[in-house]
DSSP file (Angstrom, degrees, kcal/mol; ACC not computed):
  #  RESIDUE AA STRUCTURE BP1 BP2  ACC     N-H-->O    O-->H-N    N-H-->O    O-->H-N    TCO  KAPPA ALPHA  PHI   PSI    X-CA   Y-CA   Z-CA
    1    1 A X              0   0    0      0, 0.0     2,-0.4     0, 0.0    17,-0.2   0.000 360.0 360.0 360.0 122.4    0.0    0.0    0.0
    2    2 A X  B     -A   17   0A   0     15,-1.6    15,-2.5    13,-0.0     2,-0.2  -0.664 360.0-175.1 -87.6 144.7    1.2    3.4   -1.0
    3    3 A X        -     0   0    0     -2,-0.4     2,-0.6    13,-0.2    13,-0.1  -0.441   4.6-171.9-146.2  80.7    0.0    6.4    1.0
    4    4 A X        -     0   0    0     11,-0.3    11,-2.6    -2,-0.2     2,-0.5  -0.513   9.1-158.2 -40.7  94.4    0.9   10.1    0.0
    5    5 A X  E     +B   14   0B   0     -2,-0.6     9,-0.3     9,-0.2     2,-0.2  -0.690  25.1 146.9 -60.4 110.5    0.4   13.3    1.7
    6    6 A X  E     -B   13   0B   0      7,-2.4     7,-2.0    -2,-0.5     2,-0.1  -0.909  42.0-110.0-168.9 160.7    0.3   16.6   -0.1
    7    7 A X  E     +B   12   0B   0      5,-0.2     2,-0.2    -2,-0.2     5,-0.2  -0.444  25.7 173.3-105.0 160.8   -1.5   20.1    0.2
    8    8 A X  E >  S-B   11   0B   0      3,-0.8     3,-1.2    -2,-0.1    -2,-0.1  -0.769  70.7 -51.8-170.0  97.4   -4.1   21.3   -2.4
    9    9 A X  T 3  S-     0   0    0      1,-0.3     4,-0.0    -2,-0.2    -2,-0.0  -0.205 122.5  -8.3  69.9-144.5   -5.3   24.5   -0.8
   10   10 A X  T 3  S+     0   0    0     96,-0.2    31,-0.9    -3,-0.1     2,-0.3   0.186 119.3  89.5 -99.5  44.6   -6.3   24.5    2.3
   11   11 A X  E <   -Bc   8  41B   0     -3,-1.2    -3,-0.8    29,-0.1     2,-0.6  -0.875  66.3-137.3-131.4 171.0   -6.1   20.8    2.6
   12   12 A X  E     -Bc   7  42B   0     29,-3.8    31,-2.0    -2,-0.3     2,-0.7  -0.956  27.5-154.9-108.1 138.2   -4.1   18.1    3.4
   13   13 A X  E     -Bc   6  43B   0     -7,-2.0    -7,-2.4    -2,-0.6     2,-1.1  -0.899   6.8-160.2-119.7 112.3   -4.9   15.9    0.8
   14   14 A X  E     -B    5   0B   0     29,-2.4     2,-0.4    -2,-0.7    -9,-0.2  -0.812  14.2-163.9-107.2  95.6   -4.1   11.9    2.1
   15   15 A X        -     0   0    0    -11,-2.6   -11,-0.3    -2,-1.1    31,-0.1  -0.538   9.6-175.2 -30.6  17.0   -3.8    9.5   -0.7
   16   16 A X        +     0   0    0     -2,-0.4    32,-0.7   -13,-0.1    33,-0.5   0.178  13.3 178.4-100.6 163.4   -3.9    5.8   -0.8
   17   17 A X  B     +A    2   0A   0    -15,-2.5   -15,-1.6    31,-0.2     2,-0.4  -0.812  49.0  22.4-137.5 103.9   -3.4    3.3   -3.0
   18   18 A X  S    S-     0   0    0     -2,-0.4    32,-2.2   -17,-0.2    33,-0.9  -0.994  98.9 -23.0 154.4-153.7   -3.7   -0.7   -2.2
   19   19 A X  E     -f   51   0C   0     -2,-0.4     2,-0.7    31,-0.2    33,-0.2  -0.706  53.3-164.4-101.3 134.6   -5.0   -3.0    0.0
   20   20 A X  E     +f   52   0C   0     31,-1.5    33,-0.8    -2,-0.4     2,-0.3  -0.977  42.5 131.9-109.2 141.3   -5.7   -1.0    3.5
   21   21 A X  S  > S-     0   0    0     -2,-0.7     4,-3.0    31,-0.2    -2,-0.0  -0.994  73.7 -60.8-178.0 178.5   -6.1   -3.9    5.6
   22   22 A X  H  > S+     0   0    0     -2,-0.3     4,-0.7     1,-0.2    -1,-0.1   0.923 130.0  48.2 -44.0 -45.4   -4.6   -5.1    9.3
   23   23 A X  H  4 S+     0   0    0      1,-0.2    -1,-0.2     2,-0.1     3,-0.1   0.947 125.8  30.1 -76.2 -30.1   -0.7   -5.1    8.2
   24   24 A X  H  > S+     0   0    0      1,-0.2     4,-0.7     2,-0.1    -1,-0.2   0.835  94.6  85.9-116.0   0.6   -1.1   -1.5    6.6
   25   25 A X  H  X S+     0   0    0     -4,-3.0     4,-1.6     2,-0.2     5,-0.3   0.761  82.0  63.1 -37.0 -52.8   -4.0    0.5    8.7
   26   26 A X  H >X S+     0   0    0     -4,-0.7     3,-2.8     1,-0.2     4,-1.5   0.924 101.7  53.6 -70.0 -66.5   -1.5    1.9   11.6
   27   27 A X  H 3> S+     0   0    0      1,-0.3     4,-2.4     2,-0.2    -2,-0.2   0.750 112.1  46.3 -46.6 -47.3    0.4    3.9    8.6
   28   28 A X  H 3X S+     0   0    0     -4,-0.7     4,-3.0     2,-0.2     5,-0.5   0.807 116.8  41.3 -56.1 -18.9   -3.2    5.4    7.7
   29   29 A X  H <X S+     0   0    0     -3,-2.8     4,-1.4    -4,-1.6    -2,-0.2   0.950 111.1  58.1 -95.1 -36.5   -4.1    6.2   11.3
   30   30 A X  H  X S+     0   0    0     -4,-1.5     4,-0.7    -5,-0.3    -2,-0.2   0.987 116.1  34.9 -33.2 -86.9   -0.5    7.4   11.8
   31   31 A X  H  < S+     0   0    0     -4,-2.4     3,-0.2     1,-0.3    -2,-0.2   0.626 113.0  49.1 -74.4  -9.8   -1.0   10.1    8.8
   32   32 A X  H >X S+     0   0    0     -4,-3.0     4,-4.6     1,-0.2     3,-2.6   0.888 118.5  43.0 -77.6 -21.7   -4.4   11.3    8.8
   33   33 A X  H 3< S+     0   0    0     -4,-1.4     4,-0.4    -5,-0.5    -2,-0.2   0.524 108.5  61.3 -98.9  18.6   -4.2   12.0   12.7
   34   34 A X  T 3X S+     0   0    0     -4,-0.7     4,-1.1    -3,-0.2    -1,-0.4   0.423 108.0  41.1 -79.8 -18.6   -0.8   13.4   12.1
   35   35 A X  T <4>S+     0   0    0     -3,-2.6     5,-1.0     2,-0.2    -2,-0.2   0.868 113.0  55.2-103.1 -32.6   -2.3   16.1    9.9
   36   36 A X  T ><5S+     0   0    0     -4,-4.6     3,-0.7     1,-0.3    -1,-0.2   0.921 101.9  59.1 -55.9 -38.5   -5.4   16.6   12.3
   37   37 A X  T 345S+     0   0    0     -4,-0.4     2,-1.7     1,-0.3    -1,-0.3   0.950 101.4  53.5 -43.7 -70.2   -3.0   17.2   15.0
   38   38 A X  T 3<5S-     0   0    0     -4,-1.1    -1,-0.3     1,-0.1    -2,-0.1  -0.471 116.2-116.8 -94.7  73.6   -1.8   19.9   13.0
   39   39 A X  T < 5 +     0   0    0     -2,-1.7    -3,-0.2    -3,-0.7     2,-0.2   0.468  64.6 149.4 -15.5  70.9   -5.3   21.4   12.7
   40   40 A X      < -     0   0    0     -5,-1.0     2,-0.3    -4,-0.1   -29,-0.1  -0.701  53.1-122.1 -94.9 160.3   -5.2   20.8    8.5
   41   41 A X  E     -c   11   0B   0    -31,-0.9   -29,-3.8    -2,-0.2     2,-0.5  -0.847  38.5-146.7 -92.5 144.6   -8.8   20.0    6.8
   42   42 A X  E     -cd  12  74B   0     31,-3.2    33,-2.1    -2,-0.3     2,-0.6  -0.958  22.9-175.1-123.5 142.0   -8.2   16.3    5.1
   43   43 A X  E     -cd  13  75B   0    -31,-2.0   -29,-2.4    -2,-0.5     2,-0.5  -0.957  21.9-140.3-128.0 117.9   -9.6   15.1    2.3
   44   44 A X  E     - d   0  76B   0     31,-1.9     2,-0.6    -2,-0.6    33,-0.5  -0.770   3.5-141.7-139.5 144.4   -8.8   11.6    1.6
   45   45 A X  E     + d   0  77B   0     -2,-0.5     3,-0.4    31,-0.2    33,-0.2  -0.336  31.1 161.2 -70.4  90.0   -8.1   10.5   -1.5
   46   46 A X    >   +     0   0    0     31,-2.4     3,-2.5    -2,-0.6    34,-0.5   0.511  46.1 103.9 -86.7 -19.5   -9.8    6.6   -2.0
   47   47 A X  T 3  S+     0   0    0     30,-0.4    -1,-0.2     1,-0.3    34,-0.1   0.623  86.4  43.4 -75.9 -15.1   -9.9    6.3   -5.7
   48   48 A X  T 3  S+     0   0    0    -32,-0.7    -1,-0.3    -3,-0.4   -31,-0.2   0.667  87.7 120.3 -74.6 -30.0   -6.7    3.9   -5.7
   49   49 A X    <   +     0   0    0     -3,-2.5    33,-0.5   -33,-0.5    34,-0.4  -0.266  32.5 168.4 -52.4 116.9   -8.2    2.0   -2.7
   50   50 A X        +     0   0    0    -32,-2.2     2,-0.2     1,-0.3   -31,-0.2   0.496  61.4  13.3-119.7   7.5   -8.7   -1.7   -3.6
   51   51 A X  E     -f   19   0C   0    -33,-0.9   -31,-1.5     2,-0.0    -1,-0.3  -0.920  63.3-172.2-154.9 143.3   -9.4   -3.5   -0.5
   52   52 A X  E     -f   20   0C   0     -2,-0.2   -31,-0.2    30,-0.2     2,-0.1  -0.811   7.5-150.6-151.6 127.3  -10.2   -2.3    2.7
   53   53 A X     >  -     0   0    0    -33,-0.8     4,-1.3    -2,-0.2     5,-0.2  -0.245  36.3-103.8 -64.1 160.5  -10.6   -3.9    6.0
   54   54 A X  H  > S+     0   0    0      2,-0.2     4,-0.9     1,-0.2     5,-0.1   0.780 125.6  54.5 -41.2 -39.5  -12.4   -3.6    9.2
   55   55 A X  H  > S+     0   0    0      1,-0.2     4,-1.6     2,-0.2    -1,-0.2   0.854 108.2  52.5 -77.8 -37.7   -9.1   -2.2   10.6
   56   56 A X  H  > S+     0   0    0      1,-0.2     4,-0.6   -36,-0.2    -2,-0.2   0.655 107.7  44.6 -78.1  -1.4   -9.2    0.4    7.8
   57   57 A X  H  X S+     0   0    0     -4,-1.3     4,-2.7     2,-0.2    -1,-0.2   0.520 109.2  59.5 -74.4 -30.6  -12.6    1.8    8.3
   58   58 A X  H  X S+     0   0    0     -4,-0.9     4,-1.4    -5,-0.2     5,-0.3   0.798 110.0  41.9 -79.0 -27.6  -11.7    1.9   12.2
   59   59 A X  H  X S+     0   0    0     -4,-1.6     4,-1.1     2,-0.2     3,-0.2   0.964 116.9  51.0 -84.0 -32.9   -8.7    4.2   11.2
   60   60 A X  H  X S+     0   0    0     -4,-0.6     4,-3.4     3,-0.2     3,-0.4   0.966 117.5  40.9  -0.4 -82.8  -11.6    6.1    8.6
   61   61 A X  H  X S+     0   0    0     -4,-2.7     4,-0.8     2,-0.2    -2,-0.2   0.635 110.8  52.3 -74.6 -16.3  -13.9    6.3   11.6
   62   62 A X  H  X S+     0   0    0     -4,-1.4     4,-2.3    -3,-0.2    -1,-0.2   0.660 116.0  49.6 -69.7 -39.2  -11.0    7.5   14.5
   63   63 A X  H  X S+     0   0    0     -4,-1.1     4,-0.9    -3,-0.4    -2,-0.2   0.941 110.7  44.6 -66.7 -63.5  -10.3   10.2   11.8
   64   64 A X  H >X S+     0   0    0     -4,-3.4     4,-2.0     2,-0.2     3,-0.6   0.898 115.4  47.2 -43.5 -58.3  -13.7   11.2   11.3
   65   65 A X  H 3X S+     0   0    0     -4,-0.8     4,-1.8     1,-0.3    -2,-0.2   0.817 115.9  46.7 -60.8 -43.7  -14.4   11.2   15.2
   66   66 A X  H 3< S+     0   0    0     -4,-2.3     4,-0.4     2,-0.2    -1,-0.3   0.485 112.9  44.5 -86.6  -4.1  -11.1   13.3   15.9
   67   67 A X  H <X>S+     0   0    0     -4,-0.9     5,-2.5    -3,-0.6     4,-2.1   0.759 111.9  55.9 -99.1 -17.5  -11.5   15.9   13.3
   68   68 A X  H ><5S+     0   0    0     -4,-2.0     3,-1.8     2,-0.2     4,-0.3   0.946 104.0  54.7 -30.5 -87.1  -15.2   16.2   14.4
   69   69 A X  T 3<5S+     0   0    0     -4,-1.8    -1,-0.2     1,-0.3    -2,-0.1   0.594 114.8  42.6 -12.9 -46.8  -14.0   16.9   17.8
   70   70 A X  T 345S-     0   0    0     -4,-0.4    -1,-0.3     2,-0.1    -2,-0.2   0.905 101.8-121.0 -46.6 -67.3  -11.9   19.7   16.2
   71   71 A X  T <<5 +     0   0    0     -4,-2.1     2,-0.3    -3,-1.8    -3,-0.2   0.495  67.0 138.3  20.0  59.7  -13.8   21.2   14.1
   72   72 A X      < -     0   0    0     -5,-2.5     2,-0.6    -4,-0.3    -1,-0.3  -0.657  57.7-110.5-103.1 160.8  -11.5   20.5   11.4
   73   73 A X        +     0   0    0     -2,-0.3   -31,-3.2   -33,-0.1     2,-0.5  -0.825  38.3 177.4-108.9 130.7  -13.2   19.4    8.0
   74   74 A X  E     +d   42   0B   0     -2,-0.6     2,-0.2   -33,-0.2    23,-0.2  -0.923  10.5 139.6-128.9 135.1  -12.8   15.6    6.8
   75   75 A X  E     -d   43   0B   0    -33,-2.1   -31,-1.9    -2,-0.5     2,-0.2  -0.897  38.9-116.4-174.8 173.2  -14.2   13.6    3.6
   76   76 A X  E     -de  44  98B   0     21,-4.3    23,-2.9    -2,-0.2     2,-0.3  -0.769  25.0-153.2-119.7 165.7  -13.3   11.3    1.3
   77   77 A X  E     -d   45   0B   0    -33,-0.5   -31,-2.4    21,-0.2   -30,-0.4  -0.956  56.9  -1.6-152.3 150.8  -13.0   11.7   -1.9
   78   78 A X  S    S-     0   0    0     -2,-0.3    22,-0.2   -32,-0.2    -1,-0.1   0.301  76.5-162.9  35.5   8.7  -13.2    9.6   -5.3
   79   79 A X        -     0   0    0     20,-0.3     5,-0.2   -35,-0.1    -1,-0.2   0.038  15.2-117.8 -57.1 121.3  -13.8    6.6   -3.5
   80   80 A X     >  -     0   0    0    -34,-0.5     4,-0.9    -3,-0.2   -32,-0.1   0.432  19.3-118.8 -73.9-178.6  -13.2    3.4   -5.3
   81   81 A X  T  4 S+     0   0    0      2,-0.2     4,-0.5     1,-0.1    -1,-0.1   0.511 117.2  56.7 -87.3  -3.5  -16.3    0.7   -5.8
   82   82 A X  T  > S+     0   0    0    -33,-0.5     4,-1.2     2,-0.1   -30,-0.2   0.805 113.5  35.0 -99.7 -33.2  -14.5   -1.7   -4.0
   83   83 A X  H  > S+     0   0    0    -34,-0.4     4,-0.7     2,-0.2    -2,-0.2   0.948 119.0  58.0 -44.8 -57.7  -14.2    0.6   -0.8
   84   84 A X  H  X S+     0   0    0     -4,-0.9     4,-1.0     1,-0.4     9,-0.1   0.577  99.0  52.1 -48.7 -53.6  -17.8    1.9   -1.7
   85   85 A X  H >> S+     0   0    0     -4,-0.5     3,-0.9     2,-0.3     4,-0.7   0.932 115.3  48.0-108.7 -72.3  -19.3   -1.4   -1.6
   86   86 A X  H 3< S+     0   0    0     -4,-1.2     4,-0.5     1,-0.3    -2,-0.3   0.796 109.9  50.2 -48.0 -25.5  -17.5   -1.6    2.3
   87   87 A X  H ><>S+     0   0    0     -4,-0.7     5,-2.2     1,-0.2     6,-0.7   0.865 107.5  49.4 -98.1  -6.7  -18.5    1.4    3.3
   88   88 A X  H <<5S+     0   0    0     -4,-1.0    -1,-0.2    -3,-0.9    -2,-0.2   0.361 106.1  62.7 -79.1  -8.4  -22.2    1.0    2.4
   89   89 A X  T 3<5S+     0   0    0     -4,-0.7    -1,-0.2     1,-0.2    -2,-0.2   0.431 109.4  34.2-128.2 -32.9  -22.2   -2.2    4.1
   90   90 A X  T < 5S-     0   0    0     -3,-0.7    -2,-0.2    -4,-0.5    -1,-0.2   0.390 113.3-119.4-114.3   6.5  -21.4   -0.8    7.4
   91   91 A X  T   5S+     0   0    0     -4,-0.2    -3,-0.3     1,-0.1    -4,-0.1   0.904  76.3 131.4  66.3  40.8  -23.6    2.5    6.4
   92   92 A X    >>< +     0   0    0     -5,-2.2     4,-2.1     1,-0.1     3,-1.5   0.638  48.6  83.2 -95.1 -13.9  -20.8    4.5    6.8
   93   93 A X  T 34 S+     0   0    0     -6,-0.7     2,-0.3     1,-0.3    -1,-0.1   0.660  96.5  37.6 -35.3 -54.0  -21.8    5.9    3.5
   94   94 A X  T 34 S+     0   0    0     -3,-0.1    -1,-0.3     1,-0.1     3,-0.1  -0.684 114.5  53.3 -87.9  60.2  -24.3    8.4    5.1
   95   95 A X  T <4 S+     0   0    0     -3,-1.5    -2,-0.2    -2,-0.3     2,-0.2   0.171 104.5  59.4-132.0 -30.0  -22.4    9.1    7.9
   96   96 A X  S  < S-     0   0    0     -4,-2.1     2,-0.7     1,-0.1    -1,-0.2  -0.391  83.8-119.9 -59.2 125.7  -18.8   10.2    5.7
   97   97 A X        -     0   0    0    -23,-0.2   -21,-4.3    -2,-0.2     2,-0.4  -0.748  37.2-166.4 -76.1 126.3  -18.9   13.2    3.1
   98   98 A X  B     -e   76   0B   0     -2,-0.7     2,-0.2   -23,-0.2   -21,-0.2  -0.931  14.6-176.7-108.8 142.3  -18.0   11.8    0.0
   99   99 A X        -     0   0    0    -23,-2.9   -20,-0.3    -2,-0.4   -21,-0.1  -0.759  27.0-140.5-126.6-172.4  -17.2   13.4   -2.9
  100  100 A X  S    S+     0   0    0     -2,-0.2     2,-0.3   -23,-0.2   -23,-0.1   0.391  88.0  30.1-114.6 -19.9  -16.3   12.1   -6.5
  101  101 A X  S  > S-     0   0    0      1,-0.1     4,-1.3    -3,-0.0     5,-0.4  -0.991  71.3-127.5-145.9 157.0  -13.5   14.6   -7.1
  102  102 A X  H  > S+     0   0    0     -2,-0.3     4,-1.4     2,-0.2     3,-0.1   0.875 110.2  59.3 -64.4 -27.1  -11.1   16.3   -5.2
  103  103 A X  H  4 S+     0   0    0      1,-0.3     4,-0.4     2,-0.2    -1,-0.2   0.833 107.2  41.1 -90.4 -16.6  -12.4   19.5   -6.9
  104  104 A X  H  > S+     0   0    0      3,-0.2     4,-1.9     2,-0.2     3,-0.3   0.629 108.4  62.2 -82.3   7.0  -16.0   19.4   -5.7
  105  105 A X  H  X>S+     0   0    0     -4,-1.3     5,-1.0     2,-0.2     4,-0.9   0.807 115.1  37.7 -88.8 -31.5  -14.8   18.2   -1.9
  106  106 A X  H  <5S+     0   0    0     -4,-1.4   -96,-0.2    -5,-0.4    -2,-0.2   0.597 114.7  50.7-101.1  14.8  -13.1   21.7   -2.1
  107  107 A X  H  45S+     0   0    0     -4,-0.4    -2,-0.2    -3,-0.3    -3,-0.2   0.919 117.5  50.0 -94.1 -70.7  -16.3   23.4   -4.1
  108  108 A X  H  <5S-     0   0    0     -4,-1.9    -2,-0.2     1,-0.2    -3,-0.1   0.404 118.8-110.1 -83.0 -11.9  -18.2   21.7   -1.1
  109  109 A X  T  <5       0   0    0     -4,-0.9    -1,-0.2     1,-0.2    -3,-0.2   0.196 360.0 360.0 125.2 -43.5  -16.3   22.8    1.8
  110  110 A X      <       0   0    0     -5,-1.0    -1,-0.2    -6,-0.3    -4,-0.1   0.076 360.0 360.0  90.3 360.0  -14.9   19.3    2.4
């Protein structure tokens, strides 16, 4: 799994590309709540995502909870049909802003 950081505005925009799953979920929970810690808004970037596990939706849903907390601004964005299909599945789907591109998540606010 590759995972890429990099600003696009006033966001931090967190990238991945793979399997998110048990062995590579602490590196996502590592960088989005490295950039919430350093009050960034994060938009991240799913459209590479081609597996995800229970442990990567918990780092998803720790992310969510802590930029809430903030008031920092969080969504995901492009998110792949194999993610898509997980997150609908736990109804995390209405609970996540999604967007379909990086430029309406930053139309929309995040």
């Amino acid at each position: 799994m590759n995972l890429n950081i990099h600003d696009v505005g006033d966001f931090a925009v967190v990238a991945l590309h793979g399997d998110v799953d048990l062995q590579n979920s602490p590196r996502v929970r590592k960088g989005l709540l490295q950039c919430l810690s350093q009050g960034r808004n994060v938009l991240v970037d799913m459209g590479g995502v081609t597996y995800i596990d229970s442990s990567g939706v918990a780092s998803l849903v720790e992310a969510f909870q802590t930029a809430r907390k903030a008031g920092i601004r969080f969504a995901l964005v492009g998110v792949s049909a194999a993610a898509m299909r997980v997150l609908q599945l736990t109804r995390l789907d209405r609970v996540f802003a999604i967007h379909p591109s990086l430029d309406e998540a930053m139309a929309a606010g995040g």
